[in-house]
N, C-alpha and C positions, 0 to 999 in steps of 0.2 A: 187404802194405803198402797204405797207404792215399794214392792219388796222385789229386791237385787237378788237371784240365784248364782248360786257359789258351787261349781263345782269341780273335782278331782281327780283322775280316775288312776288307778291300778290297772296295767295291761301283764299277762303273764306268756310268752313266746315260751311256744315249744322247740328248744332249741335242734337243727335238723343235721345231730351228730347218730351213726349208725349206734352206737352202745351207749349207756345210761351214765351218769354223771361220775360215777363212783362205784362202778362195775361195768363187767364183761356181756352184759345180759343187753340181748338187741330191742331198740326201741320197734322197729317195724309197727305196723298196726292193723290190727285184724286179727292176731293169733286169737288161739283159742284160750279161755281164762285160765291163768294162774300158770302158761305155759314159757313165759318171758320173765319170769320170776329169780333169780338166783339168791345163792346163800345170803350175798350180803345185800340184796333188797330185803328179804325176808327176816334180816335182822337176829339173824342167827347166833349164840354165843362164840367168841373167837373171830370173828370176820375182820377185817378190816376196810376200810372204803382208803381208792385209790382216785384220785382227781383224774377226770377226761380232760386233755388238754383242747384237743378242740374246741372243748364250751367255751374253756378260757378267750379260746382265740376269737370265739365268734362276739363274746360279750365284749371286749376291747377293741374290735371292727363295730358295732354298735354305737359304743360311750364317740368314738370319732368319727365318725359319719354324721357325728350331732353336735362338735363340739365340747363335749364332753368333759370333764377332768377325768383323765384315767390315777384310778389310784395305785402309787408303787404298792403298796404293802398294805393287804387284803385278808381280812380273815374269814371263816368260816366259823357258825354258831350253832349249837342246838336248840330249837325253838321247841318245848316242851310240853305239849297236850296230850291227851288220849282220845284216839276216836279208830273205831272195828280197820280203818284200810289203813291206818300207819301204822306200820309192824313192829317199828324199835319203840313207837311211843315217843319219839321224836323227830321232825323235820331236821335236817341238815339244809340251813338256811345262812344269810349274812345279815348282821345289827348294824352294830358300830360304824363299822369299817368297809361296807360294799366296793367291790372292783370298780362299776362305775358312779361319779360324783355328778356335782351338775353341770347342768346342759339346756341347751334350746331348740327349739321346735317352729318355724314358723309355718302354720296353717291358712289355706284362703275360705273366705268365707262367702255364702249366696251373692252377697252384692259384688263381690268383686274386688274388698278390700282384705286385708291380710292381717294376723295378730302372732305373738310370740305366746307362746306357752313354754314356761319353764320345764324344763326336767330335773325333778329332787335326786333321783339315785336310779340304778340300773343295777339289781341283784341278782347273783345265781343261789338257786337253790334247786332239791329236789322236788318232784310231784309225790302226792302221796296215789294209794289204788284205787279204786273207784268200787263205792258201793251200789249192787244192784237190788232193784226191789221189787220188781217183777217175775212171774211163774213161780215163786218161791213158797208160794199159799202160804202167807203171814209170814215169813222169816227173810232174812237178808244175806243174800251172796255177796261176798268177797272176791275180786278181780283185783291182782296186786300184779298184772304186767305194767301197769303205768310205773306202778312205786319204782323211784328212783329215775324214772326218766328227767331232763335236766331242763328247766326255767329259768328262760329270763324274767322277772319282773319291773317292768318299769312303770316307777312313779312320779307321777305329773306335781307340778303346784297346784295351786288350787285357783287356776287362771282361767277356766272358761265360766263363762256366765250365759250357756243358754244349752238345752240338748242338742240344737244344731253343732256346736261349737264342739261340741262331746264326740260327736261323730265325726268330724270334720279333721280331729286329733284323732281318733282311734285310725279313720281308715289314713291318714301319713302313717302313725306308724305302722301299719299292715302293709302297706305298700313299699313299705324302705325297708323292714324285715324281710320283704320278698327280693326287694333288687340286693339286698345286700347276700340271701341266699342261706340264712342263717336260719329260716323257720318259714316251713313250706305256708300258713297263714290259712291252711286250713279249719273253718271255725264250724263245721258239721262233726269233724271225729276233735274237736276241743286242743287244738295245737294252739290257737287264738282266740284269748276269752277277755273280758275282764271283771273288775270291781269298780262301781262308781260311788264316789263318797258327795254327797248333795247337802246342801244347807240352803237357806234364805237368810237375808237378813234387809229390813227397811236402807231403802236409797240413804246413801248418804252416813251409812252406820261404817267406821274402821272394824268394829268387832265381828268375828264369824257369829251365824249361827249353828244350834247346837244341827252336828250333821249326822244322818245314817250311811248306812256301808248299803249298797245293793250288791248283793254276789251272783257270782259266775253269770255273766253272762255273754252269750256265744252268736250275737248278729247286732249286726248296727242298727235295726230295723227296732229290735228290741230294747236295746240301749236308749235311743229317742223315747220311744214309748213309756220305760221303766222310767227316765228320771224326769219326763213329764209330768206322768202319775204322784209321784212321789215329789215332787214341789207341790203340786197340788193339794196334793192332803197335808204336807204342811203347810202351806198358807193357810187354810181350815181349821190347822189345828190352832194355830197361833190366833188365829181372827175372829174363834171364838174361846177365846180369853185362855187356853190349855198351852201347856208346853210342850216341845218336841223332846222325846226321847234317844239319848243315844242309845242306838241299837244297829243289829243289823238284820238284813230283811231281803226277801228273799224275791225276785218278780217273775209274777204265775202269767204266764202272755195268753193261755187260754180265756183268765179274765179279766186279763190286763191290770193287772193290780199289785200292786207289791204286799207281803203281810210278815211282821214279825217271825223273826229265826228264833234271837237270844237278844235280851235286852243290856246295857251298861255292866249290870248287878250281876249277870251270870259271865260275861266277857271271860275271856282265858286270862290267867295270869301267866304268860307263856315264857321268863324267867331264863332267858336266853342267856347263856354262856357259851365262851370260847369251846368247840370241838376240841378235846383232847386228839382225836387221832388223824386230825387234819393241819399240816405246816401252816402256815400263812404264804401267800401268794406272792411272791415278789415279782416285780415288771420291771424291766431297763428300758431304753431311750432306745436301744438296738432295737428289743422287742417289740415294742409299740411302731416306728420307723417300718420293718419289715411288714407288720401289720396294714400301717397305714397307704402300703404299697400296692396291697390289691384291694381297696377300694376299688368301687366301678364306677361309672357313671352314675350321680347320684339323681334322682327324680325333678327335682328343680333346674339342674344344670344341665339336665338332657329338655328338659319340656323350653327352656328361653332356646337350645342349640334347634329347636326342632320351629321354634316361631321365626328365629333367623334366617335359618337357611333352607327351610322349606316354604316358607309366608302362610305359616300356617295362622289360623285362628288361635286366641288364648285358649277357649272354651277347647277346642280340637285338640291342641298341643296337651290341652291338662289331663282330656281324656285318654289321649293313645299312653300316657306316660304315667300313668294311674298304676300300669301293671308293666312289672320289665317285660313277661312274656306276650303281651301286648305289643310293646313297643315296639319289638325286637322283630313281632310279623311285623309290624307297618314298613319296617326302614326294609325288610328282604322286598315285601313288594313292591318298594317306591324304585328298587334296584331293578326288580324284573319289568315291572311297567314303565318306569322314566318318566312317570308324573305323581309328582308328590300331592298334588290338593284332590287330584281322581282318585291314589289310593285313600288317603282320608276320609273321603266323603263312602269312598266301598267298604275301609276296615267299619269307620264305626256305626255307618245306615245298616246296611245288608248284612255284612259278617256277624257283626254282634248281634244284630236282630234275630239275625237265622238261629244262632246258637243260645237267645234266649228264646226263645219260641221252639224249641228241640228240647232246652234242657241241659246243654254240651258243656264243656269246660272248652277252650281255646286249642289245650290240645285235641282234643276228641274232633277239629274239626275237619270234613271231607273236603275242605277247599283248601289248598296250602296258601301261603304265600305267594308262591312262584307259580300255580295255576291263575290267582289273583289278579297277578303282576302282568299273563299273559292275555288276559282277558282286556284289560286296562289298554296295551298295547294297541289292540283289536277295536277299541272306540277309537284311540290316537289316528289310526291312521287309515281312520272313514271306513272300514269292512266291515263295523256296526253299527248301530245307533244307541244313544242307552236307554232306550227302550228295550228293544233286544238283546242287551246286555242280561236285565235282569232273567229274561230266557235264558238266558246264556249259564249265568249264575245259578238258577234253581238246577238247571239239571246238573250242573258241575255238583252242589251239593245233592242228588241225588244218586249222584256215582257214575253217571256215563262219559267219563272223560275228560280231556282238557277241553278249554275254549277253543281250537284250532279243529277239534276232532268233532264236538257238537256243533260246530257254525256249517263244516262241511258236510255232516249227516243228516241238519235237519234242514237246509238250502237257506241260511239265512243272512246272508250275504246283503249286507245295504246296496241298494241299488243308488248308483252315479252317475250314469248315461242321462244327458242332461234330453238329451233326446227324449227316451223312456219317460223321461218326470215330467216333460213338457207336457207328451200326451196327454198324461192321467189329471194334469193340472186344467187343463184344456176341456174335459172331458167331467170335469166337475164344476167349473164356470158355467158350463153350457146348460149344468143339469140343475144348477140354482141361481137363477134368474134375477129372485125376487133379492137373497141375499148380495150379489153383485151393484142392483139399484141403492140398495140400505148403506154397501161399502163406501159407494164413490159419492152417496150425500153425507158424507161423513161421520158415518158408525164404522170408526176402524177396528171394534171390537169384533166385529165378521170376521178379522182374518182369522182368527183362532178355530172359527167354525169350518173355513177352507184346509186348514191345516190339518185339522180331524178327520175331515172328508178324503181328502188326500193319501193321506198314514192310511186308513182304512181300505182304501183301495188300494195300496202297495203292501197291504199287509203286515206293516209296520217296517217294511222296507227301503223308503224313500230318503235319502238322506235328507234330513230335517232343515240344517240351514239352504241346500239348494231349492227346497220346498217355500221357505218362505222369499227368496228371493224371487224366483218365477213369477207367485203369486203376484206378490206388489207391482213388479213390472207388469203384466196383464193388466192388473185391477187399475192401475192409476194412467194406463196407455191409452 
């Protein structure tokens, strides 16, 4: 049987205002537990919750950056559960009436072609605390510095149909959450997580099938994997005669496997009503207007400006513009070097490589831009090879300096003295005889052997096109 996967996902942004949605109390991260806590996180009798306007601001630069419908008049709900990290026994959450409405997405996929994905809604709500379960020999810690930090939640259609496609949406919006500046997309301390809701249903069926929830989850790596798994066992379940359960469920990556949380039957009844001590949100055309003013440069319309006017590749153009702080070194270096397809081919071969293979984050790295840029310079205009660039580069990333201060300390100056090349060119014809006969019965694949010979005896010196010119004119003279 041939069965169509259906899937959804819930993404929840940690929104990257300094205090918590409805108090004074600093998100920062890393304190020590329960030290980032205030009255009215802890849900104290008497408190009051006061709206961060920030949030406001950053969820309405959100819903427009995507098209969005921003909604005038917005309210706020209490979503009603119990569980040990929510202090009031209820979320401060939005139902009805979310700030942001729908919207679209369009994402590109492996081959090369593109799809829209709907956006249902874009909600603020509170996070609750996080419970720990470790060193506690049987019992469970409480950490309530999250409770009340502020989430965006946004909800997809249920428009992708493959785990590719899952990832391929999550990482847009993690990468326009970053250019937009609103949620640092950190998904190791849980800034950027989500929910993927999965179904199947036979080619050709309009109806969904019954779908589960997979929770929190914090890499894209995992994402792929979780709702792999998890189409999997249901087509199994369904294909041998059983039905899927709605439920939600949890995915364990040490075994790769997802397994039952809570089933349909135990679900929250979570009975949401309007927040008594929270206004409703109103927005004006002024507000959204002023809003819509500092947008930046959005990720698509920087990656076509960057195929334009750099000739860059798409493949190139998609990568540098993946991450603003990415992008933002390529264009410093293409300034300091004054070649846009050399820094491309250095930000994302060498740089990137160097700083996955360290471990780094972009910032953390030992090479600026503008060392980069001077290095770049330093192939332009013959005083290296790039061969000796990447010399050049490893010790830049090792710390001893600019390109101009290592080319000088370590004598590595290309040699151009056509003189000089001639010798060693001369000097290596002479010394392969047998190769010289093979060239000029025409195996012109020797020259590459002359070329090696050559570089090696200048020590990687020789500037490389004057090297194969020489050659030819000798070999074919």
């Amino acid at each position: 049987m041939q069965w169509e996967v259906v899937i959804g996902l819930e993404i929840h942004a940690q929104l990257a205002t300094k205090s918590k949605i409805f108090s004074g109390a600093s998100t920062a991260y890393g304190a020590a537990p329960n030290t980032q806590a205030c009255a009215v996180d802890l849900g104290l009798p008497g408190v009051l919750p006061v709206l961060n306007k920030e949030a406001v601001r950053m969820a309405v630069k959100f819903g427009l950056a995507n098209n969005c419908e921003i909604t005038r008049r917005s309210v706020f709900a209490r979503k009603n559960y119990f569980y040990p990290d929510l202090p009031k026994g209820y979320q401060i959450s939005q139902f009805e009436l979310p700030i942001v409405a729908k919207g679209q997405l369009a994402i590109e996929l492996e081959d090369g072609t593109s799809k829209i994905v709907g956006i249902t809604r874009a909600h603020l709500e509170e996070d609750a605390g996080k419970s720990l379960h470790e060193d506690f020999h049987g019992m469970t810690g409480i950490d309530l510095n999250r409770a009340g930090t502020p989430l965006l939640e946004i909800v997809s259609e249920p428009d992708m149909r493959s785990a590719k496609e899952a990832v391929a949406y999550m990482k847009k919006i993690h990468s326009l959450v970053q250019y937009l500046e609103i949620c640092d997309g950190n998904m190791q301390e849980g800034s950027f997580r989500c929910d993927a809701n999965v179904s199947v249903r036979l080619k050709g069926e309009e109806e969904f099938g019954t779908r589960t929830e997979l929770k929190n989850i914090n890499s894209f790596r995992f994402v792929e994997r979780a709702i792999n798994f998890e189409v999997e066992r249901q087509i199994d379940v369904l294909e041998n005669g059983g039905k899927v359960m709605q439920e939600t469920r949890l995915y364990d990556p040490d075994k790769d496997e997802t397994r039952s949380m809570r089933s349909k039957e135990e679900a929250f009844d979570y009975r949401y009503f309007p927040d008594p001590d929270l206004l409703p949100i109103e927005i004006g055309e002024d507000y959204i207007e002023a809003v819509r003013a500092t947008l930046p440069e959005l990720p698509d319309t920087k990656k076509n400006r960057f195929i334009d006017s750099y000739s860059l590749k798409v493949e190139d153009a998609s990568t540098l513009t993946s991450d603003r702080a990415l992008s933002d070194f390529f264009e410093a270096t293409v300034k300091a070097g004054e070649d846009a397809k050399l820094a491309a081919n250095w930000v994302i071969v060498e740089l990137l490589g160097a700083l996955n293979k360290d471990g780094k984050a972009l910032a953390d790295s030992p090479v600026s831009a503008e060392m980069l840029g001077g290095m770049i310079k330093r192939i332009k205009d013959n005083t290296i090879s790039g061969k000796i660039a990447k010399q050049v580069f490893a010790a830049m990333w090792a710390g001893e300096g600019d390109a101009d201060a290592i080319i000088e300390a370590k004598g590595l100056k290309q040699v151009t003295d056509s003189g000089a090349i001639e010798k060693i060119v001369d000097e290596v014809l002479a010394n392969n005889q047998a190769q010289v006969e093979q060239y000029r019965g025409g195996n012109e694949k020797v020259l590459g052997f002359f070329v090696g010979q050559v570089m090696k005896a200048s020590q990687g010196k020789a500037n490389p096109g004057q090297v194969n010119q020489l050659l030819k004119q000798k070999l074919q003279g």
